[in-house]
C-alpha positions in Angstrom: -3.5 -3.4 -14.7 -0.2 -3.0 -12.7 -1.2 -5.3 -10.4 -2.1 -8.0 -12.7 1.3 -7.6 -14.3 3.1 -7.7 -11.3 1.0 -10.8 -10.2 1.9 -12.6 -13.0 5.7 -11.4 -13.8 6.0 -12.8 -9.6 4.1 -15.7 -10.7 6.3 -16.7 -13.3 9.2 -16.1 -11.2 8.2 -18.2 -8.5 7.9 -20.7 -11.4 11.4 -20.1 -13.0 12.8 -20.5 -9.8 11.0 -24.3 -8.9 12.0 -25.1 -12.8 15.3 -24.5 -12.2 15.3 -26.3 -9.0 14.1 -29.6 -10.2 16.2 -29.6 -13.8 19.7 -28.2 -12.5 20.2 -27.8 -9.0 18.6 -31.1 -7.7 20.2 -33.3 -10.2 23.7 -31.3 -9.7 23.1 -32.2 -6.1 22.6 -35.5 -6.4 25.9 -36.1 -8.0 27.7 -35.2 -4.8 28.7 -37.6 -2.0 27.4 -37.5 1.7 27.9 -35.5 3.6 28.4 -32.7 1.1 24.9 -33.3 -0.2 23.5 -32.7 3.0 25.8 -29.4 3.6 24.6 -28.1 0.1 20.8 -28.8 0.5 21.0 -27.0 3.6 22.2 -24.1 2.2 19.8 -23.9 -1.0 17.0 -24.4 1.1 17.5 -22.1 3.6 18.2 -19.4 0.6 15.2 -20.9 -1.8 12.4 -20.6 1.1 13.1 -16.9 1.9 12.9 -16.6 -2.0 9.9 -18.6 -3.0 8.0 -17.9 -0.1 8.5 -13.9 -0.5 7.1 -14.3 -4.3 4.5 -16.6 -3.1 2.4 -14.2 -0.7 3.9 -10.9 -2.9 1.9 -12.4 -6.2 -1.4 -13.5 -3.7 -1.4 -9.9 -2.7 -1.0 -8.6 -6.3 -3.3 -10.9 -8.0 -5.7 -10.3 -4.8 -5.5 -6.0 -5.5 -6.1 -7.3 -9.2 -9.6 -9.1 -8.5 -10.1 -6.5 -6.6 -9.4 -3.8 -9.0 -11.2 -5.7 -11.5 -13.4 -8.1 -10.0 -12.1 -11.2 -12.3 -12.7 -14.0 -10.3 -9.7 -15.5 -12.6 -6.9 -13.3 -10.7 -8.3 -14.6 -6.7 -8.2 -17.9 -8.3 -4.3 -17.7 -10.0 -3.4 -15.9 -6.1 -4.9 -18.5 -3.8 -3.0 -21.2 -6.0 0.2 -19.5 -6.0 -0.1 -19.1 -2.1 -1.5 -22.4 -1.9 2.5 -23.5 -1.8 2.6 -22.2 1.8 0.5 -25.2 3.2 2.1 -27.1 0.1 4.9 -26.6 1.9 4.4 -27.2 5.5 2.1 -29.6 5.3 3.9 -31.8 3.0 7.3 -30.9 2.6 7.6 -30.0 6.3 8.3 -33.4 7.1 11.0 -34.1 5.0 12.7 -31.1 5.9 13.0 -31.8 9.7 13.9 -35.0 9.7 16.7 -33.4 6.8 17.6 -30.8 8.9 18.0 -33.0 12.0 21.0 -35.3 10.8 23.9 -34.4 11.3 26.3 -34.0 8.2 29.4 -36.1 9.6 27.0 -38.7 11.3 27.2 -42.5 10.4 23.1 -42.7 9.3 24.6 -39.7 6.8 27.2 -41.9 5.3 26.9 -43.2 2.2 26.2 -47.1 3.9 23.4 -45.9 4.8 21.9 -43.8 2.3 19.2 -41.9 4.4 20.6 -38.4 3.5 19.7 -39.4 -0.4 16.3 -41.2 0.2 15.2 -38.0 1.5 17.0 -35.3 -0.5 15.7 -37.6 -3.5 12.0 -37.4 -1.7 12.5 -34.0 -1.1 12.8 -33.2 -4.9 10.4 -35.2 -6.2 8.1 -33.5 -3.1 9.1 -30.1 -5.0 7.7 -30.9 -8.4 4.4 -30.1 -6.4 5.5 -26.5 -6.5 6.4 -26.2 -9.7 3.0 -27.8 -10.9 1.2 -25.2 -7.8 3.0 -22.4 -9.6 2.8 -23.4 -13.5 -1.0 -23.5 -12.9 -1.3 -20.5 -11.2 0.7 -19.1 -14.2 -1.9 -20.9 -16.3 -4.6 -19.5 -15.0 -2.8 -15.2 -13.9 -1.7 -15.3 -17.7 -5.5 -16.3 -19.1 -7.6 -13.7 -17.2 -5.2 -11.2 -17.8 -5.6 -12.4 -21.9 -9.0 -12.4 -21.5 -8.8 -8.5 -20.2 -7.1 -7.2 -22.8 -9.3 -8.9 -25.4 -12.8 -7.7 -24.1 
């Protein structure tokens, strides 16, 4: 039952991690002025993807050898939602990101007139939530078959 462990310790990880995006780091971000805000969200982001998108595919592949291991249908299921933040991610967050990473931090449409670089580093976190509530549920459901295991 390594696997399913390991699937669901990475599971919860990639959940502590979005957590603690959306309740410290986004709201500590948001206190700073332009152009700084843009400057810092660069540099979580660029840090958080290689992060979160490691755990992502490392607890598919772990929950995967666990439904295979087992055949619980329960730890594919937990596994294709915890990956499912890939297309999450580039689908829906994508967007936001480019047009993010194109501005320029000492720019005039990055001032604080304008308020662009908030807009989006505000949509950007509220886009985020999606990963946490991607990862919580495949949490949910890693943490139930594995219960459900141990019981029969």
């Amino acid at each position: 039952m390594i696997p399913a462990l390991l699937a669901l310790v990475i599971a919860a990880l990639f959940t502590g991690a979005a957590l603690y995006i959306l309740v410290a780091e986004q709201p500590a971000r948001l206190l700073i002025p332009e152009p700084a805000l843009l400057v810092q969200w660069r540099r979580a982001y660029h840090g958080g993807t290689a992060m979160q998108g490691s755990l992502a595919v490392l607890g598919f592949l772990c929950a995967a050898l666990a439904w295979w291991l087992t055949g619980r249908t329960g730890f594919l299921a937990g596994g294709l939602v915890l990956v499912a933040n890939w297309p999450y991610t580039l689908i829906v967050i994508m967007p936001v990101n480019r047009r993010l990473e194109a501005l320029e931090p000492s720019a005039p449409e990055s001032s604080a007139a304008g308020q662009p670089v908030r807009a989006l580093v505000e949509r950007w976190g509220h886009l985020h939530a999606g990963r946490l509530g991607l990862g919580g549920l495949a949490l949910l459901i890693l943490f139930w078959t594995l219960a459900s295991l141990t019981v029969a």
